[in-house]
C-alpha positions in Angstrom: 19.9 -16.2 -35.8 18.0 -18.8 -33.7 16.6 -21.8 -36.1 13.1 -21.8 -33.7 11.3 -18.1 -33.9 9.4 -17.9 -31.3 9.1 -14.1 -31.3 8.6 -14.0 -35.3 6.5 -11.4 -35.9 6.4 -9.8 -32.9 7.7 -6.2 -31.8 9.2 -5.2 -28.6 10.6 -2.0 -27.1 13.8 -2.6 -25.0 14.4 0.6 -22.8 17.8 0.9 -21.3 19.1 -1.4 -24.8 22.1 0.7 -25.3 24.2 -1.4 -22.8 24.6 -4.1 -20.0 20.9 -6.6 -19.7 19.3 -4.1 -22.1 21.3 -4.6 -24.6 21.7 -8.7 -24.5 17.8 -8.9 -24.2 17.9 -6.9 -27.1 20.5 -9.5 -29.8 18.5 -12.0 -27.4 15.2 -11.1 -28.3 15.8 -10.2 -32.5 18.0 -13.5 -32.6 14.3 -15.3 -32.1 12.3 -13.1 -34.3 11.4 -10.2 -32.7 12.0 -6.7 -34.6 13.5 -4.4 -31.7 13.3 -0.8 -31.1 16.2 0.2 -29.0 16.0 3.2 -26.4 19.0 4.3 -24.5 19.5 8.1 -23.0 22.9 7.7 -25.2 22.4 8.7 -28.9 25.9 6.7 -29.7 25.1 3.5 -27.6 21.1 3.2 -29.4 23.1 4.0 -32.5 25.6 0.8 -32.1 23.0 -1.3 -30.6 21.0 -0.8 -33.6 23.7 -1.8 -35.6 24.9 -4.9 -34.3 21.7 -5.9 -34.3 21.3 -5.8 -38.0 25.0 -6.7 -38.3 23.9 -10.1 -37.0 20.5 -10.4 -39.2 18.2 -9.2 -36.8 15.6 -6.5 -37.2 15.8 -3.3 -35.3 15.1 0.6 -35.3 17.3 3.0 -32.9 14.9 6.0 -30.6 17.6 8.0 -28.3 16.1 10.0 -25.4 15.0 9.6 -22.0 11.8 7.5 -21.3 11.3 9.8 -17.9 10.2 11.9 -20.6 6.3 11.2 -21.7 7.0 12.2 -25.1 9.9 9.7 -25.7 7.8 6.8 -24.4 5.2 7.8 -26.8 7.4 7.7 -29.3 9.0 4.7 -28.4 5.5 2.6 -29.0 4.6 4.3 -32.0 8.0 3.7 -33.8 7.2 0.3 -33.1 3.6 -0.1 -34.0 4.4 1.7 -37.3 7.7 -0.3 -38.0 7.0 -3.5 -36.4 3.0 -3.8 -36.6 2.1 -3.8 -33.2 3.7 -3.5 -29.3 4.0 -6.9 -28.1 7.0 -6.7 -26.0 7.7 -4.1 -23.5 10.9 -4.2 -21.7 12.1 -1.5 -19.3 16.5 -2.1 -18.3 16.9 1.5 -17.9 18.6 2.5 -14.7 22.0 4.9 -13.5 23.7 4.3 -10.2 23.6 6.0 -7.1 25.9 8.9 -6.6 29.0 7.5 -4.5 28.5 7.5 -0.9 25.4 8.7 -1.1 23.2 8.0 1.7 20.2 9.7 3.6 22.7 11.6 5.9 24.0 13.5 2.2 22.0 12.8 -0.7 20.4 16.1 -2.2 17.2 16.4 -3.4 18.1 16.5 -7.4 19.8 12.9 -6.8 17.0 11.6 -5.1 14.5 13.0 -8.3 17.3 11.6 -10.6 17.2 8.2 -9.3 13.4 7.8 -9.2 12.8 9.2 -12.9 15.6 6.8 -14.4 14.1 3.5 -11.9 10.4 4.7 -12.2 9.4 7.0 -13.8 10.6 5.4 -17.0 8.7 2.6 -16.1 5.0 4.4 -15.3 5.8 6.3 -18.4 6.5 3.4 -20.8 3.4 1.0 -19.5 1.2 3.9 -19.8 2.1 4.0 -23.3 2.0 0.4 -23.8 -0.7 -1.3 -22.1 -3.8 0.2 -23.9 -2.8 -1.1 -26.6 -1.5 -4.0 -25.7 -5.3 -4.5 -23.6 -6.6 -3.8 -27.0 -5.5 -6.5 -28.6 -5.6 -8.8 -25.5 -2.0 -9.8 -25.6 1.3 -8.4 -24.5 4.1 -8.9 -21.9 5.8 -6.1 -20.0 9.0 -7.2 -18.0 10.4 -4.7 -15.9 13.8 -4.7 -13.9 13.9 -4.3 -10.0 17.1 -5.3 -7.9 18.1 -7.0 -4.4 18.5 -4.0 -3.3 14.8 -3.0 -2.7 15.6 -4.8 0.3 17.8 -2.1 1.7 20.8 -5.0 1.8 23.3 -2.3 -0.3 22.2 1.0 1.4 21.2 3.9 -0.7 18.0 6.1 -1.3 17.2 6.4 -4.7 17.8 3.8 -5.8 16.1 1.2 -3.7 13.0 3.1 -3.1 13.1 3.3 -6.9 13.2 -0.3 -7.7 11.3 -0.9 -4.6 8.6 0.8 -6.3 9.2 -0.6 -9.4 8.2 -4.2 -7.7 5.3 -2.6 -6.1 4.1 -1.0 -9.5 4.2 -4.4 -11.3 2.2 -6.1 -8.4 -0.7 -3.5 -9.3 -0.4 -3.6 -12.9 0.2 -7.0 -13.3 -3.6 -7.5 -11.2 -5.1 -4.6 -13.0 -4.3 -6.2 -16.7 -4.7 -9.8 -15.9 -8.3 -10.1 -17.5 -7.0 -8.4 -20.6 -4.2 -10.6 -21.2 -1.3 -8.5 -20.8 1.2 -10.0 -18.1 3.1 -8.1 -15.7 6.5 -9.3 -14.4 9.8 -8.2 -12.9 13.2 -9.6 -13.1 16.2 -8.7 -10.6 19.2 -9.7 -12.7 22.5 -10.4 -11.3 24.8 -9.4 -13.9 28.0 -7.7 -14.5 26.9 -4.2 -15.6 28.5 -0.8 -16.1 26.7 -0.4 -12.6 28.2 -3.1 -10.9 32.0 -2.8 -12.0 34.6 -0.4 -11.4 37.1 0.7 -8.1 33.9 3.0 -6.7 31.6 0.2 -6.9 34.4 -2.7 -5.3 34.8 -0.2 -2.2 31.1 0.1 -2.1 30.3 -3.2 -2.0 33.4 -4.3 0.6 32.7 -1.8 2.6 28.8 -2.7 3.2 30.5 -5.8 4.0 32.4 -4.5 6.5 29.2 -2.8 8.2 27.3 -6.3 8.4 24.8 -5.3 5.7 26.1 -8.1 3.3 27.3 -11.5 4.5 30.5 -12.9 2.7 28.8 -15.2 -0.1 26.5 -12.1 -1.2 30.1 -9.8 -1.5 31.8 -12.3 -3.4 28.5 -12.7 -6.0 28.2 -9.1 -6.2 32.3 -8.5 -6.9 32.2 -11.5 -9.5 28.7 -11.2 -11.0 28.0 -13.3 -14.3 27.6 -12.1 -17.9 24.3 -10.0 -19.0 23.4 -12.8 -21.5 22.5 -15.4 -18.5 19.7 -12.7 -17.0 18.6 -12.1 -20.0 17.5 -15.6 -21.1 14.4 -15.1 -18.4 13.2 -11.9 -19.8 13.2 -14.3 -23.6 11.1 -17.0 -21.7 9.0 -14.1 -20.1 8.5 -12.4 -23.4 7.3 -15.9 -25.0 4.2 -17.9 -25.2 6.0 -20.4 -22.8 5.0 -17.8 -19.6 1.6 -17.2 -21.0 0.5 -18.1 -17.7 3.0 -16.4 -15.9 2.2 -12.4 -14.4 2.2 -10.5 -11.5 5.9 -12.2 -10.6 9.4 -10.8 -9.0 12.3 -13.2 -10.5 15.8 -13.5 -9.7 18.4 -14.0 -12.4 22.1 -14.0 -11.7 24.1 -16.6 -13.4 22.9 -20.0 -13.0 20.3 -19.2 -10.2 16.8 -18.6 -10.8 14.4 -17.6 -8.0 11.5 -15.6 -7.2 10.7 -13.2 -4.0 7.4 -14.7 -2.4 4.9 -12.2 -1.7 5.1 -11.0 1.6 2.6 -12.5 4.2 1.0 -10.4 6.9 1.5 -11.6 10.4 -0.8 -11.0 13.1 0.1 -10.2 16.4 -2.9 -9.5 18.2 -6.7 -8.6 17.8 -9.2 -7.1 20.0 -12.7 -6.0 19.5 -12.4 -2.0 18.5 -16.4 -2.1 19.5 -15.5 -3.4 22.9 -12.3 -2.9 23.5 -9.9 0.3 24.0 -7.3 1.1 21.7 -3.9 -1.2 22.7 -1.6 0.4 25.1 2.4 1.3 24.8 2.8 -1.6 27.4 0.3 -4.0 25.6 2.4 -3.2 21.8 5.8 -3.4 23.8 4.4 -7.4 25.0 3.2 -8.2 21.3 5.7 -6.7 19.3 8.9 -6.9 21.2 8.4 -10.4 22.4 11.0 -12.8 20.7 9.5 -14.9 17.7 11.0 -18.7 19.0 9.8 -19.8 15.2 12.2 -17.2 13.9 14.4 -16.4 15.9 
């Protein structure tokens, strides 16, 4: 156990706990005071997760089940207001990989609605739960996990349109809850995962190389990511009173690096009068828009 609490008395809700980033946040999060309900789709992972936890002298209850469902998110926050005292800490880790190969020349339609309820619909479901009351008390911190891959660098559908939205979702909530105190953040975590190991994901990730889609620095990162325990040290500082003014954020965690994603910036291109002028023609957009940018070449 840490010597400094700086979660002591405080309860948090670590979806996706059962393994990988959840499940460090998790020790990482009771080892400085928190008590911890873990969630996990796996009834044997919460189970062991729970364990450890107390194994180590931390606090923590286990809730199995899938946060996509309403009912299990609602459960989730009022195991924790009931065991804990309050919801303070609201963590959503919970993802599953893209089938392999999939892409949008094969993927079905029941893959696609899997990905989005494991990226976000856990996540919609589990901050509707916990920001009224968080907003009640005026304090709280929800950290939710996104990915490079939003940027559509490691192909897929599900996936980054899921975590894509995830980002978007944390923008919103993150300006709808800033005058009640509850921040909003997201943290895309560079870790070695039961998502990012294994022969399918290797070929995956050489052979986007192989496309152009990653350059050679990204495929090495990706094959030799770093422990879970390094990501997880910015979710701690996110959950803590050190980021109180801290919300409405996209971080980067892999390793030793720490970065953020800038908000993207709308460029103009052109602007006419709509009272006085026509709408723009094909040949007008082809000049504006196909025109090479010498800033940015």
């Amino acid at each position: 156990m840490s010597n400094e609490q700086i979660l002591a008395g405080r309860g948090a809700v670590v979806v996706g706990g059962g393994s990988g980033v959840g499940l460090a946040v998790a020790h990482l999060l009771s080892a400085n005071g928190a008590g911890v309900v873990v969630n996990s789709r796996d009834e044997g992972s919460v189970a062991q997760a729970t364990e450890s936890i107390v194994r180590a002298g931390g606090k923590a209850v286990g809730v199995p089940g899938t946060a996509a469902d309403e009912t299990i998110a609602d459960r989730l926050m009022d195991t924790c207001a009931t065991t804990f005292g309050t919801v303070d800490i609201l963590i959503n880790c919970a993802g599953i990989a893209e089938p392999v190969g999939s892409s949008i020349l094969n993927v079905s339609t029941a893959d696609w609605r899997r990905q989005l309820d494991s990226h976000l619909t856990t996540v919609f479901n589990t901050c509707r739960a916990a920001a009224p009351l968080m907003a009640a008390r005026g304090t709280g911190s929800i950290i939710n996990t996104g990915s490079f891959a939003y940027l559509g660098d490691y192909g897929g559908t599900g996936y980054p349109a899921g975590k894509g939205a995830v980002a978007s979702l944390t923008l919103a909530l993150a300006a709808e809850l800033r005058e009640t105190g509850v921040r909003v953040n997201t943290v895309c975590p560079g870790a070695k995962t039961r998502l990012s190991t294994g022969p399918d994901y290797e070929s995956h990730i050489r052979e986007l190389h192989r496309r152009g889609l990653l350059d050679t620095a990204t495929m090495h990162g990706s094959l030799d990511a770093p422990p879970p325990e390094h990501a997880a040290a910015l979710y701690l500082y996110l959950a803590s009173d050190a980021a109180r003014e801290v919300t409405g954020e996209i971080f980067i965690a892999a390793g030793g690096f720490i970065g953020k994603f800038l908000r993207p910036a709308m460029s103009p291109l052109g602007y006419r009068d709509h009272a006085k002028e026509e709408p723009w023609s094909v040949e007008e957009l082809a000049a504006m828009i196909g025109r090479r940018d010498t800033a940015n070449p």
